[in-house]
FILONU-863063 format. One record per residue (C-alpha): x, y, z; residue in one letter. Coordinates in steps of 0.25 Angstrom, whole numbers, always signed. Each point is the difference from the previous one (the first is absolute). Layout:
px, py, pz, rest
X, Y, Z, A
...
***
This chain:
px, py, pz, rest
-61, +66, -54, X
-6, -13, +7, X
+5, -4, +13, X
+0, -15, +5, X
-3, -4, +13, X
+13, +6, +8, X
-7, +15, -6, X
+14, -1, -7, X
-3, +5, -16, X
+4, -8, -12, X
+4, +7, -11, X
-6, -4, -14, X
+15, -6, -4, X
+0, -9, +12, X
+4, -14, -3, X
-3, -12, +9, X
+6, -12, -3, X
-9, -10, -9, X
+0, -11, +10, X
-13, -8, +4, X
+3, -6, +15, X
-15, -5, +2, X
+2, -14, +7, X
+12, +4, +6, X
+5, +3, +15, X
+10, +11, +6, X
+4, +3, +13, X
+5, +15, +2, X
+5, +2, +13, X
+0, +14, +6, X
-13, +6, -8, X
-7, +9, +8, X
+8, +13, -9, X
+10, +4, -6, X
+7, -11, -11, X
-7, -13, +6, X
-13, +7, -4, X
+5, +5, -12, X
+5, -15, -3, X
-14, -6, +6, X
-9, +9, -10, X
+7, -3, -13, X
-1, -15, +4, X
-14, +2, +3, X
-1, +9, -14, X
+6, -16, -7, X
-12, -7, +6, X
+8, -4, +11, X
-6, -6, +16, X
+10, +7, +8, X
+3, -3, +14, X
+4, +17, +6, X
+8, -2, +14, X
+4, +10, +9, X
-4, +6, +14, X
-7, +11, -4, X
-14, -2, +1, X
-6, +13, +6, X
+2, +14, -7, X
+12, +6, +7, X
+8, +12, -2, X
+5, -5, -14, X
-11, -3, -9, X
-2, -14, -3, X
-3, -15, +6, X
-3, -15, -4, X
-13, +2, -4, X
+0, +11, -8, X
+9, -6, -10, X
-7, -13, +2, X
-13, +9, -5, X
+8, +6, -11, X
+4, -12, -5, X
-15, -4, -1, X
-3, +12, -7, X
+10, -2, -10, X
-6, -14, -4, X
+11, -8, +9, X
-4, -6, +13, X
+7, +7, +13, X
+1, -9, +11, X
+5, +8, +12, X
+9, -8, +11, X
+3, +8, +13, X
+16, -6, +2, X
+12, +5, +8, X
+12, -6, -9, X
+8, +2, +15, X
-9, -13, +4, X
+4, -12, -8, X
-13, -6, +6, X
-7, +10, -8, X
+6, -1, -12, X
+0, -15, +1, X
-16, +2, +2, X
+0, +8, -13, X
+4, -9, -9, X
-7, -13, +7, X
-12, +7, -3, X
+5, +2, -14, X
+1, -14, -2, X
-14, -3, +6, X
-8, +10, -7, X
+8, -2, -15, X
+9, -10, +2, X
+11, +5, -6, X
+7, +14, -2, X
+4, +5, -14, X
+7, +13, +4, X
+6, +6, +14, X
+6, +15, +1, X
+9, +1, +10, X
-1, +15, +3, X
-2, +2, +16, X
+9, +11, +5, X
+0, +10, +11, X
+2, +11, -7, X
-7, +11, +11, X
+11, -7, +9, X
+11, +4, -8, X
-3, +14, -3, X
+4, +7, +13, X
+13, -10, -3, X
+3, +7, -16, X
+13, +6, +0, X
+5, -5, +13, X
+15, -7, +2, X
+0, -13, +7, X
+6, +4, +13, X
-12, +10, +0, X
-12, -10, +0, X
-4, -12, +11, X
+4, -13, -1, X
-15, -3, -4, X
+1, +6, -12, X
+7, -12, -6, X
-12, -9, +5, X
-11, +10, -4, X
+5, +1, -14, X
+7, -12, -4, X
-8, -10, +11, X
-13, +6, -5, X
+2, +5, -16, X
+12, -13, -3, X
-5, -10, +9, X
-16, +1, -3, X
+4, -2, -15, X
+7, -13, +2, X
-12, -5, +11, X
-10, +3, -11, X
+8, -8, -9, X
+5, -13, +7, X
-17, -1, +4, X
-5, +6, -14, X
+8, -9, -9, X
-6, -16, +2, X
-14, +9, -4, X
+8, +6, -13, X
+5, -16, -2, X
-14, -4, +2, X
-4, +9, -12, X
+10, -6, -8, X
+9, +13, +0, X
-3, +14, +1, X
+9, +12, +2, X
+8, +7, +14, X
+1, +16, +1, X
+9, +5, +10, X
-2, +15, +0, X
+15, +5, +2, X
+7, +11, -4, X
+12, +9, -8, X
+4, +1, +16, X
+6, -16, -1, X
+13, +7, -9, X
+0, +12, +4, X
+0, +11, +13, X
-15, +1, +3, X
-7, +7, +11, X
+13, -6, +13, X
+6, -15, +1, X
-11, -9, +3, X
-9, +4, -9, X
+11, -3, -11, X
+5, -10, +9, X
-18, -6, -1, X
-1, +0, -16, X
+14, -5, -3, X
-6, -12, +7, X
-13, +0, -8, X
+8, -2, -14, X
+10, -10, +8, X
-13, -8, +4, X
-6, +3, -14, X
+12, -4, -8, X
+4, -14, +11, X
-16, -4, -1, X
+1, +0, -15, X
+11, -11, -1, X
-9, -9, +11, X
-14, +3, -8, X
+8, -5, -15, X
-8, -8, -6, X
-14, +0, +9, X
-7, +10, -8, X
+1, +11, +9, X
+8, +14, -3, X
+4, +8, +11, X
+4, +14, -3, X
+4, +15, +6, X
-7, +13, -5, X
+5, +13, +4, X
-11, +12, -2, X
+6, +13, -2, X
-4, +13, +8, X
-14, -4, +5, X
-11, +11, +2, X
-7, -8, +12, X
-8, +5, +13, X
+10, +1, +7, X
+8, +9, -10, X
-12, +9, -3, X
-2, +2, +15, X
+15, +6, +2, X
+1, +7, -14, X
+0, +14, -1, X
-7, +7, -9, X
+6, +14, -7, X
-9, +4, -12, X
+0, -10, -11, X
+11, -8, +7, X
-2, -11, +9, X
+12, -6, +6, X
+6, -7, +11, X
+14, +1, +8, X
+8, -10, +5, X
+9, +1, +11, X
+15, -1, -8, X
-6, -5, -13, X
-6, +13, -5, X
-14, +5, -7, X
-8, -8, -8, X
-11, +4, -8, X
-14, -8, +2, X
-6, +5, -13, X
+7, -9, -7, X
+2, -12, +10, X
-9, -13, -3, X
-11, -4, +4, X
-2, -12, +11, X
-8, -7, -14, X
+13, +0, -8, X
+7, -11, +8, X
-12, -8, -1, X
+0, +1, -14, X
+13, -4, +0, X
-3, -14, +8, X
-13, -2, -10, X
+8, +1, -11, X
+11, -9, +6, X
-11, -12, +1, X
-3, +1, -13, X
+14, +1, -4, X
+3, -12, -8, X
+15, +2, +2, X
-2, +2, +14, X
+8, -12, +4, X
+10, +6, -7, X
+1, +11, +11, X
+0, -9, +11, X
+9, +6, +12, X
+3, +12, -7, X
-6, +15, +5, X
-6, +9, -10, X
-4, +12, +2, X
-15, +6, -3, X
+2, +11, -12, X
+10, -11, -5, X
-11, -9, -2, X
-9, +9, -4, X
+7, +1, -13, X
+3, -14, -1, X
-13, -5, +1, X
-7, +12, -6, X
-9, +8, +13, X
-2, +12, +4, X
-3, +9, +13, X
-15, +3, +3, X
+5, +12, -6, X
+4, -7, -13, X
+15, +3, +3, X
+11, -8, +5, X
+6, +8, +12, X
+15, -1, +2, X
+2, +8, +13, X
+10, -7, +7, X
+4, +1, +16, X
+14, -4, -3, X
+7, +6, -14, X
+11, -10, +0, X
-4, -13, -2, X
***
């Protein structure tokens, strides 16, 4: 099989959204690995200049930084433009998009996906009287707060464009008991915001959505998996095992938001979440694989 840039393979069945983004501006926060990357390379696949932030830019113990999705992003015919930014620095983020606006003069897409996920895993499975205060702040400070930051400074550049679209990466976790009570707490106010900034933005051209991803086979996930035979699973403190073979790849969400900006019913969606395999068969894409992975975290939503 052929592989593309992330050395993931892509099957013979695979099917990318038909959507040309050449001429067109994203911003995907959080891009160094895992879904940002993933969202990044399929923008940079549409022809897209995407702006990667995060603060990774020296190979750590995970495998990914700025840069390297920034090359990717070359290589896949896109143009990659890496922006060292800690989304705990509002002066940081508020120098992001300044430069946006200098160097294109407007802003077309932003991806709001920072989170800290490797701060919440020792926190998986933990009751609330069992973890620090700072949790709340850590989590819904850094993976809420960012997402509306990124958007208050982002949206005069999607204006300026004359519309554009708004992905909040969210989760099933905002209706259902994910993971302990401020992440839940974190993603039921992503959609909240979603769904509130929807009635402000009517009529300017500008869509704001959620997507949830499903069980996502990422860096950090490959790293804690273990590995019996053919089976490659994971398990999760009070949630159970979970099988990464048939997990998505960190790509399929960002086919998702490729096919959403070419979605001419996309303002149709506006404040609602969707999930990634539920678009997937709406809009007609696949996996890298060429299928449409429905392993869930959660079974009841």
């Amino acid at each position: 099989m052929p592989t593309d840039p992330t050395g993931a393979e892509i099957a013979k069945g695979s099917v990318a959204p038909s959507v040309d983004l050449s001429g067109e501006v994203a911003v995907v926060t959080g891009a160094s690995r895992s879904i940002g990357k993933g969202i990044a390379l399929e923008l940079g696949a549409a022809g897209a200049t995407v702006y990667v932030t995060g603060r990774t830019v020296d190979p750590g113990a995970l495998p990914g930084t700025i840069g390297e999705t920034a090359a990717q992003i070359d290589a896949l015919g896109g143009r990659g433009v890496a922006v060292a930014c800690d989304h705990q620095d509002d002066e940081q983020v508020r120098a992001l998009f300044e430069r946006v606006r200098a160097e294109q003069g407007r802003l077309d897409i932003l991806v709001n996906n920072v989170f800290p996920a490797p701060v919440l895993a020792p926190w998986l499975g933990k009751k609330y009287w069992e973890m620090p205060v700072e949790a709340w702040d850590e989590i819904i400070g850094v993976g809420t707060r960012s997402h509306y930051v990124a958007s208050v400074l982002g949206t005069p550049l999607l204006f300026a464009a004359g519309g554009g679209l708004i992905v909040n990466v969210s989760s099933s976790g905002a209706v259902t008991y994910a993971h302990n009570v401020v992440y839940g707490v974190g993603k039921a106010a992503v959609d909240k915001m979603t769904a509130d900034m929807a009635v402000e933005l009517r009529g300017t051209g500008v869509t704001v959505v959620s997507l949830w991803p499903g069980l996502v086979r990422n860096e950090m996930l490959d790293a804690a998996a273990v590995r019996d035979g053919d089976e490659v699973y994971i398990e999760l403190p009070g949630e159970g095992r979970f099988d990464l073979t048939g997990a998505e790849s960190p790509r399929f969400l960002g086919r998702a938001v490729v096919a959403l900006a070419g979605d001419s019913e996309l303002a149709e969606r506006a404040g609602k979440p969707f999930t990634s395999a539920g678009l997937a068969r709406q809009l007609g894409f696949t996996d890298l694989d060429g299928r449409i992975p429905e392993v869930l975290l959660r079974h009841d939503v």
